[in-house]
N, C-alpha and C positions, 0 to 999 in steps of 0.2 A: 326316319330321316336318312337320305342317303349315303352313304360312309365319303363321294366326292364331297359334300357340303359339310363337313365332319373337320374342325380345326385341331393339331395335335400338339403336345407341348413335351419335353422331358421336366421334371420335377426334382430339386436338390430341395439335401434339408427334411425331408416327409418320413419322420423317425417312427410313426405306427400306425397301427390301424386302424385306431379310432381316430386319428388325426386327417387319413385317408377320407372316411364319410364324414367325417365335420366340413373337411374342401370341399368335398363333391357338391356338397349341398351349400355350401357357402355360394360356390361359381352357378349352382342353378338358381341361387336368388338371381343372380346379376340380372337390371333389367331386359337385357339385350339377348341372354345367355336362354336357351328351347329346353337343353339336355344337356348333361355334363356326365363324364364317365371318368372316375379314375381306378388304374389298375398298379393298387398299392405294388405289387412282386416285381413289375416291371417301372416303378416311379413315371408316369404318362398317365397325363390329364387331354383326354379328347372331349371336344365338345361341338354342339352347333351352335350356331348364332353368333354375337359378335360381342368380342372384349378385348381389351388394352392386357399387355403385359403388367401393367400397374394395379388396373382392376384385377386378376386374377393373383396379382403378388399381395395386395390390398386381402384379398379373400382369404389368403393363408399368412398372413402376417403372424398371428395366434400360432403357431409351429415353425417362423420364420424360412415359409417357404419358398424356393424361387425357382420364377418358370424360365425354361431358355428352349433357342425352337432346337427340336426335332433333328433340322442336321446340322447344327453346332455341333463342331469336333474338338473343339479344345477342349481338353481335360480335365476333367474338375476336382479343384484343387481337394488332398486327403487332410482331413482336418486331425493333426496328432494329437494324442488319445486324452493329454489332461487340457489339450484347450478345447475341447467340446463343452457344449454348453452343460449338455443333461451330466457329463460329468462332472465339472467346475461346479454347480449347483450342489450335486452330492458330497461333493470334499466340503462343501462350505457350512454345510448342511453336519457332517459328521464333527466338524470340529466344536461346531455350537453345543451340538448333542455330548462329547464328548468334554465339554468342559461343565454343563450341567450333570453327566452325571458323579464328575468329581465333586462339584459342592452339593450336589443332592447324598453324596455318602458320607459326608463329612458334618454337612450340616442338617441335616433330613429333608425327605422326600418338598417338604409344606416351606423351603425356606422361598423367600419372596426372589432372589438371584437366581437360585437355581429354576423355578419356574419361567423367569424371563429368559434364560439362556435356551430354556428346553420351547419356550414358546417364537423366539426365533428361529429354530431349529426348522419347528415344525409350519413357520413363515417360507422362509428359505427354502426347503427343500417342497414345499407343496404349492405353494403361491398360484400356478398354473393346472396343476389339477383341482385346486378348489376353485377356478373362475369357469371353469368348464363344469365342474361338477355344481355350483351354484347356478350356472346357466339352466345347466340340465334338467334341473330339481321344478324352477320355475315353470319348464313348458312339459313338465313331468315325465322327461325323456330320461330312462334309465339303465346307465353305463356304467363298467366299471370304475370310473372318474366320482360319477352319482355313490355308489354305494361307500366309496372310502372317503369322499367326504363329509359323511353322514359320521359315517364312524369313527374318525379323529374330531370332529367336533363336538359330537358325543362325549369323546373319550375325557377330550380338555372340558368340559361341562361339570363331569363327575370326579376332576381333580388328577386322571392319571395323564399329567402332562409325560412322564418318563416315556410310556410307553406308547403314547400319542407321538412325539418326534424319534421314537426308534421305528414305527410303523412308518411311519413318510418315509425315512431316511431309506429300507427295507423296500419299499415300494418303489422310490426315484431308482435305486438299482435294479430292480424285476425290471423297469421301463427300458432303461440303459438295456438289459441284457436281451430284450426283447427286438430294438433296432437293429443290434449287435448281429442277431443270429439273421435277419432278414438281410440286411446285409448282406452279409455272407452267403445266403443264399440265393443272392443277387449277380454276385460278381462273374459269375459262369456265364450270365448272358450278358452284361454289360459289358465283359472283356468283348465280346463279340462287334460291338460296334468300335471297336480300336484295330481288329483284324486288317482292315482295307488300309493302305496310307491316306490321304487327306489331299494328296496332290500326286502329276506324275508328269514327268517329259512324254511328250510329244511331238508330232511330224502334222504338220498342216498346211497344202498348199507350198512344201518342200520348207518349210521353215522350222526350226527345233525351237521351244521353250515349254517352260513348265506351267502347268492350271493345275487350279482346283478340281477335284473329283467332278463338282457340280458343274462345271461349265465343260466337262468332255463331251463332244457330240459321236452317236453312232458314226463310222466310218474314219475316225480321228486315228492316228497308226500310234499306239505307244512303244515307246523304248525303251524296253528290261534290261537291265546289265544283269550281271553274277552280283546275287546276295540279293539283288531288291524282293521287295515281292508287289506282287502282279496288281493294279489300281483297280482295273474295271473287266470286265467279265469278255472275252471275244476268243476271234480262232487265229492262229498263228499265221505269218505271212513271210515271215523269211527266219529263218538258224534252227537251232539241236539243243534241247538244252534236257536237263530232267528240272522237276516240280514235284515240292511237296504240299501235296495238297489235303496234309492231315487237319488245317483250320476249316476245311468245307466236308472233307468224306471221312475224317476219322482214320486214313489210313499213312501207317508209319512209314511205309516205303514209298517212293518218290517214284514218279509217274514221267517216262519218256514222252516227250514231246514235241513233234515236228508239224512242218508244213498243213495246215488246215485240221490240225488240232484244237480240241476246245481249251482253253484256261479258264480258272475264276478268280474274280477279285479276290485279294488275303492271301493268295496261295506264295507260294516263296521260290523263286524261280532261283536254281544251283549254281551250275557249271558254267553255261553256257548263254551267249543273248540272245536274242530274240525280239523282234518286231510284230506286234501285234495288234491287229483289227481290231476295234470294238464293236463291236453288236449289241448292247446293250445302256443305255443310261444307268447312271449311280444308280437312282431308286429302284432300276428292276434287275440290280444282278441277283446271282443266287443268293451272295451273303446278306444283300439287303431283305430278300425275301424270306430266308430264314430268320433273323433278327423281329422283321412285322412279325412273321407267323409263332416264335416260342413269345414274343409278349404277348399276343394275342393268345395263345394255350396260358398263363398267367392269369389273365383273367377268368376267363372260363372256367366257373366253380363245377368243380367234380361232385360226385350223388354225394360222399361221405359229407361234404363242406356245407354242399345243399344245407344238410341235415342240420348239421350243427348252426347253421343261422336260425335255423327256423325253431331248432329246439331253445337257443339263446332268447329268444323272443318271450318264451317260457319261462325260460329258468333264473331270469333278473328277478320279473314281479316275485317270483314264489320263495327266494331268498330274503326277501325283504319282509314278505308274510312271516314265514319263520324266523326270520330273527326279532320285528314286531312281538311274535307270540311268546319265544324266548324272553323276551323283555319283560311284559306284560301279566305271563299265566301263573310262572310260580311267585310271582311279588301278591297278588290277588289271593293266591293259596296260603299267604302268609310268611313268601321267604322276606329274605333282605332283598330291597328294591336295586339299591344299590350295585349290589353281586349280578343282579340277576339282569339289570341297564347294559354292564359290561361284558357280560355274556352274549346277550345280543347283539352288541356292536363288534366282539370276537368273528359271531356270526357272518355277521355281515363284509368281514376283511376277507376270512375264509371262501366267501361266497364269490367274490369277484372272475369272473370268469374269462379271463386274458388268458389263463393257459389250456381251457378250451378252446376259445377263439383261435387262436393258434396252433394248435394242435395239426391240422388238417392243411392249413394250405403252406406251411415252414417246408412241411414234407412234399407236398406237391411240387413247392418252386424248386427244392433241393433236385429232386427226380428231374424233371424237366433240362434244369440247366447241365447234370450230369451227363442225362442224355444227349444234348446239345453239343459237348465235348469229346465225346465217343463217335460223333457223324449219325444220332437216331435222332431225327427230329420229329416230338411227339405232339400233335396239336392240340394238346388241352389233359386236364385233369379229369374228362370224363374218357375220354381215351386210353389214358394211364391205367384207371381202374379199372377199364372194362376188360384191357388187356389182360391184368391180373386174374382173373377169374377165367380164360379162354381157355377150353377143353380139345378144342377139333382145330385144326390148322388143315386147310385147303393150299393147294401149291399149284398156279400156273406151271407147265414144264417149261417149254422155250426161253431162253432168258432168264430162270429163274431157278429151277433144280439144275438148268444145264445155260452152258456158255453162250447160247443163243447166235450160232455162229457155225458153220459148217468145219471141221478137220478133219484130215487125211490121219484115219487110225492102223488101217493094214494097208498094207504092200508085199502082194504076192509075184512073183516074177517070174517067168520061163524058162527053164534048163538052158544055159549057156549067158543068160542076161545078166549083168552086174545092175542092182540096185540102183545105185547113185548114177550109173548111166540113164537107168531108166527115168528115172525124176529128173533128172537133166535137163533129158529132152523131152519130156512132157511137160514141164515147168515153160521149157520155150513157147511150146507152141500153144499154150492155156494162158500166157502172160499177154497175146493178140483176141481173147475170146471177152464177150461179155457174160458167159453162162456163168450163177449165181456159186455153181461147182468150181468154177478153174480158178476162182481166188485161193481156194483150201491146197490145189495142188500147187499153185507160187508160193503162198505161205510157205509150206512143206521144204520145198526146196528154200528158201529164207533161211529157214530155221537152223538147216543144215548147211548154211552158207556154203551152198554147193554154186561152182560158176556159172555167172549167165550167157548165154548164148541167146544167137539170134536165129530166129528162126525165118524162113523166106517164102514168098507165094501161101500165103495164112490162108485159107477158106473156111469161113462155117459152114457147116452144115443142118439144116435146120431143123431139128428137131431128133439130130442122130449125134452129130460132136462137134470138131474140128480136125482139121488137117494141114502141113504145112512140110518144109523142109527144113530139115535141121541134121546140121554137119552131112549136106547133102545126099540125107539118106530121108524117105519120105514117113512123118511120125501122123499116125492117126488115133484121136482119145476121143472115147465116145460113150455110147450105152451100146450094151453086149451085145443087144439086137442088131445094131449095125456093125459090131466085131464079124458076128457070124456071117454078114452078109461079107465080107471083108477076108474073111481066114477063115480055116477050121477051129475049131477051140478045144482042148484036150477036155476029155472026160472030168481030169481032176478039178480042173479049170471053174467048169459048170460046178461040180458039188458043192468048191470053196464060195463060190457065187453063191449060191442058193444058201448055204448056212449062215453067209454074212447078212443077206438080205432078212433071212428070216429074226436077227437080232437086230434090225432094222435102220440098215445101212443102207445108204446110196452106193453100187461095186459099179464101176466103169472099166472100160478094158482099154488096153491100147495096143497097137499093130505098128511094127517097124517094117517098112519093103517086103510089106505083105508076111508077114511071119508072126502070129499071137506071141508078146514083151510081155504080158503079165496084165494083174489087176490090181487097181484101188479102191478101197472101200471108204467112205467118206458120211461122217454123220454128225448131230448137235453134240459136241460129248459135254459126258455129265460132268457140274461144275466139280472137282476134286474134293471141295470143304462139305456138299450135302448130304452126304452118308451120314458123316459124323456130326453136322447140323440136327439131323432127324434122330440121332440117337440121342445125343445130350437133350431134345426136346421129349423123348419119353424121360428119359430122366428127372427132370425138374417138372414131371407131371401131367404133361398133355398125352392125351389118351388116347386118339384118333389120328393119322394123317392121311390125308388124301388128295393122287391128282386130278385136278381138271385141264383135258387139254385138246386139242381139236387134232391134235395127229392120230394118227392110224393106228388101232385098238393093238395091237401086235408090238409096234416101236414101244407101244406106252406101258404095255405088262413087262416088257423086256426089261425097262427102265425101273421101273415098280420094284420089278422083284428084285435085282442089284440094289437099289436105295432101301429097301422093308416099309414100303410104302404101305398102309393097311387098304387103302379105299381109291380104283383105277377108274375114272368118268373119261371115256375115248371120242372123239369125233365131236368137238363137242363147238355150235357157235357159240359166239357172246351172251345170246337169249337162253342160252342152255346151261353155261358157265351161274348165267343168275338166277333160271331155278334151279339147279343143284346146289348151292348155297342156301335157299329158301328151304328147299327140301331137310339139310343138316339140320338147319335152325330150328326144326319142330321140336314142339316142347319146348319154347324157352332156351333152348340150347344157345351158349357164347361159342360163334365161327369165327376167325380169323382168317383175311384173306391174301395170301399172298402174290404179288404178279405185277406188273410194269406199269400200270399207270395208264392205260394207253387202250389198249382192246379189251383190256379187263375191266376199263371202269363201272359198268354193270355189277358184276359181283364183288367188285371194291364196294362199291356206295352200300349193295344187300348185306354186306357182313356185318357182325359186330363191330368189328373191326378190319379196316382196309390197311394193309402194308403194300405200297409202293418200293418194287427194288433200284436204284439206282438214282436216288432224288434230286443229284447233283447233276445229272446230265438231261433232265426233262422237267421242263415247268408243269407238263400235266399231273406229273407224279407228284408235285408239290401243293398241287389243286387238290387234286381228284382223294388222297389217300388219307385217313387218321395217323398215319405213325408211316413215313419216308427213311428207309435204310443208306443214306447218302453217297455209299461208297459204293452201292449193288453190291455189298458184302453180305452173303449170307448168315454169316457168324454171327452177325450183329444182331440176328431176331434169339437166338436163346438169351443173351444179354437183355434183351427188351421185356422179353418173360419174366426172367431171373429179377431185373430192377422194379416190371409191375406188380409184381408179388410180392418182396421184398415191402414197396410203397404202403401196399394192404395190409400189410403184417406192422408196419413203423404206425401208421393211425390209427390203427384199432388198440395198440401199446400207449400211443400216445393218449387217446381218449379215457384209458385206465388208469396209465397215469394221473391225467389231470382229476377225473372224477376221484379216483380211489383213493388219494391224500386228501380231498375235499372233504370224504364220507369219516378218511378215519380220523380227520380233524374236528368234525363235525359233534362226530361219536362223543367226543371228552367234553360234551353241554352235559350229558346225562350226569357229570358227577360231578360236576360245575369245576372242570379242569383245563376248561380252554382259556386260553390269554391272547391277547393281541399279538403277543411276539409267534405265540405257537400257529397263531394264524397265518397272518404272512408270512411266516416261514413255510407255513404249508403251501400257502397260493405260490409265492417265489422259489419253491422248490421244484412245483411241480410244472412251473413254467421250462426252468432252466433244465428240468428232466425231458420234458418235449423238445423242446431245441436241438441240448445234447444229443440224442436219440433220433432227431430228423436228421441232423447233419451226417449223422454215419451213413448215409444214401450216397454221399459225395466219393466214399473208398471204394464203391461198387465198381467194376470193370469186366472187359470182355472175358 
């Protein structure tokens, strides 16, 4: 089914996971309803085919769920902490329990009050897992709902009402704690659709009032004062202001912004106003397209998660076999039946496997949303991992080890010449030229807010420089070759030429009223944070780096050996770029690749993994790439390492967790020392240990 014919919904109220496939399948009964897809991490129920808000609220009634569309912006209401249901149910639930077990100690265990109190108890606080878990039983679907209804029924069968409603009570909290932590590891990306305002003033047709997001049209002018922040995505049309645009790229310092500049929606305009073009509808600015894309990495189960569905599938029936056998083998060999019923319904509580099911994707949505906030946005949990395990990083140069941008690095000049004169007037007469060079030597003189001048009678030259008058004296900037046709050039002149070129610089010369002024050397320089990018990247473990890049085998050793590049691929197209990728990858080898989005996308798609730099300024790089660096901050990929590893290291703990308190709970059948309460406490321990232990992914930082 096509994702256009694909209907989508936000979800309030959907407290877990099993609650999540009861919907799903609820909405794919519907008759009308093809396919129904929900993505518990991110609360969004997409479906095809056709159903009422009624119908689909009807379908999740059973977890009192409600659908509201997609781009609803009001906020949904925080429901404080003792009027939630699943709480409310457990206070009510503890006090029953709580006044049974006062007249069960005073009056014994067998008195007829204290079982009623203990049997409300275990009403009250389970009511809703036993209609799920009875449901379940009938079409022999088995969940952990299924197995602790078996087991408190059980339990009240064979008379231990006590610990029959301390088990529920036990249980309704592992649930609570369970929504709790999802939650939480929700609100990283859900802050995200509160980023944008909801509405913004406007210019239309010379007229000013305010709209909704949804009804801006491309070409609409909006109107930023100081302090707002920015509604919809466009390039600037008239003022100065700066912008902090750490809600889109992650980055703390605020971003000068003038005349046919870009902005994005959420970003937070400072000082100054500003008038701004749209180019963009709500649903396709960047923040909306990041917002689709981490829900969409939300769902997309990573290998470990894979696993663990698939082993789940396993591991109900065969808990239920064993605790059956528990039941069954030593009463046959002569024990007490009795003993040995409660043993296996021990079993059976211990068995439930909510803090496996969890395990794996708490961590996932935790990583994701983290990265979300840092400006990395990673699309998906199989991304996550793969990145985890990446040995080899490959690096575009242009754009990506370096500024992607031509500067003016040396300035040599001729016995008798002042510097800043000389940039003066070649700043003049480069500020009349279109050649791709004479922006680097304006820049230059920028920088140094050295004075502008005007320069008169401009002429290019084609294919040699420019020429012009300035402070009516005649300046010519060009390539050396037409210096020399132009002047002599001193011996030293030529060496320092020749040295800068061979370190792979563009040197231009330039000639005042016939007289050699001096030279420029001008080249991509390398970005200032990549040295120390590549070394923290041997640090935390990657073994390999290497560039691919299609400049000139000389520029790129030059570059190499300043950064301690291990592995230099020169000249290279895009068809070459993607076997040299193919080529890393032999043997199973994990490549990471780094580069724009853009001519790279070849060896993005062959990698393991594809990083795009800069994913705030190019939609390609938001298409094309597994994991977008948002800010074209380079720093941000050791973080990316540093958090995918991290990731691998929190699930593989986690899966130890959960399993490893299951085994050593399990263990205490051999001397017939396990109990109900030792159970659930194992299962709710080992849950709230997973949780715990996912959520420290959220302190991770650059």
């Amino acid at each position: 089914m096509a994702e256009a014919n694909r209907t989508e919904y936000r979800l309030e109220n959907l407290s877990c996971a099993n609650c999540a496939m009861k919907f799903e399948k609820n909405v794919s009964r519907l008759p009308n309803v093809e396919v129904a897809t929900v993505n518990f991490g991110a609360s969004k129920l997409s479906f095809a085919g056709d159903a009422t808000v009624e119908e689909l609220e009807s379908a999740g009634a059973f977890d009192g769920i409600r659908v509201v569309p997609v781009s609803q912006r009001k906020p949904t209401k925080k429901t404080p902490f003792f009027k939630r249901k699943e709480n409310i149910v457990s206070l009510i639930s503890l006090i029953f329990l709580a006044a049974g077990l006062f007249t069960s100690s005073k009056y014994g265990e067998t008195n007829t009050t204290a079982i009623i109190l203990f049997a409300i108890a275990i009403v009250v606080g389970g009511t809703s897992m036993f209609i799920d878990g009875l449901k379940n039983l009938v079409r022999l679907e088995f969940d952990m709902n299924t197995l602790m209804t078996i087991a408190i029924i059980g339990a009240a069968i064979i008379g231990e009402w006590r610990e029959a409603a301390v088990v529920v009570l036990l249980f309704a909290i592992s649930e609570a704690l369970e929504s709790y932590s999802m939650n939480k590891a929700r609100q990283s990306i859900s802050s995200l659709v509160d980023i944008a305002p909801p509405s913004a003033t406007i210019r239309r047709n010379d007229e000013m009032f305010e709209l909704p997001t949804e009804d801006i049209r491309i070409g609409d002018v909006l109107i930023v004062k100081p302090g707002q922040k920015i509604a919809m995505d466009g390039t600037v049309r008239s003022g100065f202001s700066t912008v902090n645009q750490a809600a889109i790229t992650g980055e703390s310092v605020p971003v000068t912004k003038q005349v046919d500049d870009t902005v994005f929606a959420g970003t937070l305009n400072e000082e100054g106003s500003l008038e701004v073009t749209v180019t963009k509808l709500v649903e396709d600015t960047t923040i909306a397209k990041i917002i689709h894309l981490v829900e969409d990495a939300q769902a997309e189960k990573a290998p470990s998660q894979q696993f663990i569905d698939k082993f789940a599938k396993y591991y109900t029936p065969a808990i239920i076999a064993i605790a059956a056998l528990t039941a069954v083998i030593p009463p046959l060999l002569g024990a007490d039946w009795q003993t040995w019923i409660y043993q296996g319904l021990a079993v059976l509580v211990v068995g439930c496997p909510c803090a496996l099911v969890v395990s794996t994707p708490v961590a996932i949505v935790t990583a994701i949303g983290n990265a979300a906030r840092q400006g990395v946005l990673i699309k998906g949990g199989v991304h996550l991992e793969e990145m985890g395990h990446i040995k080899t990083v490959a690096f575009d140069k242009t754009g990506t080890l370096t500024k992607g941008y031509p500067e003016v690095t040396d300035i040599i000049t001729s016995s008798g010449v002042e510097e800043v004169h000389l940039l003066r007037s070649v700043a003049a007469v480069e500020r009349l030229s279109q050649h791709p060079l004479a922006r680097a030597l304006v820049n230059a003189s920028v920088a140094r807010n050295l004075e502008v001048v005007t320069a008169e009678n401009f002429q290019s030259v084609t294919g040699k420089g420019a020429v012009a008058v300035v402070d009516g004296k005649s300046v010519s900037v060009g390539s050396l070759r037409w210096m020399e046709e132009l002047t002599e050039l001193p011996e030293s002149a030529k060496i320092q030429a020749a040295d800068m070129q061979t370190e792979g610089k563009s040197v231009m010369g330039a000639v005042i009223d016939g007289a050699f002024a001096g030279l420029f050397a001008v080249a991509d320089p390398v970005r200032e944070e990549s040295k120390l990018v590549l070394e923290r990247l041997k640090e935390i473990g990657v073994d390999t780096t290497v560039m691919l890049t299609g400049d000139d085998p000389k520029t790129a050793q030059a570059i190499a050996a300043r950064l301690g590049i291990d592995d230099v691929r020169a000249g290279l197209m895009p068809e070459d770029k993607l076997n040299a990728i193919r080529e890393l990858s032999e043997g199973k080898k994990r490549v990471a690749m780094v580069g724009d989005g853009i001519n790279d996308a070849p060896a993005l798609a062959a990698a393991s993994v594809g990083i795009a730099m800069g994913g705030a300024g190019t939609d390609a790089a938001l298409e094309t790439a597994d994991i977008a660096l948002m800010a074209d901050d380079l720093e941000q990929l050791p973080y990316t390492v540093k958090l995918s590893r991290k990731t691998l290291r929190t699930i593989k703990e986690n899966i130890m967790f959960a399993v490893g308190l299951k085994i050593a709970a399990l263990l205490l059948v051999i001397p017939g020392w396990l109990t109900l309460w030792i159970a659930i406490f194992a299962d709710m321990g080992a849950t709230l240990l997973v949780v715990l232990n996912s959520l420290r992914l959220m302190r991770i930082q650059k």
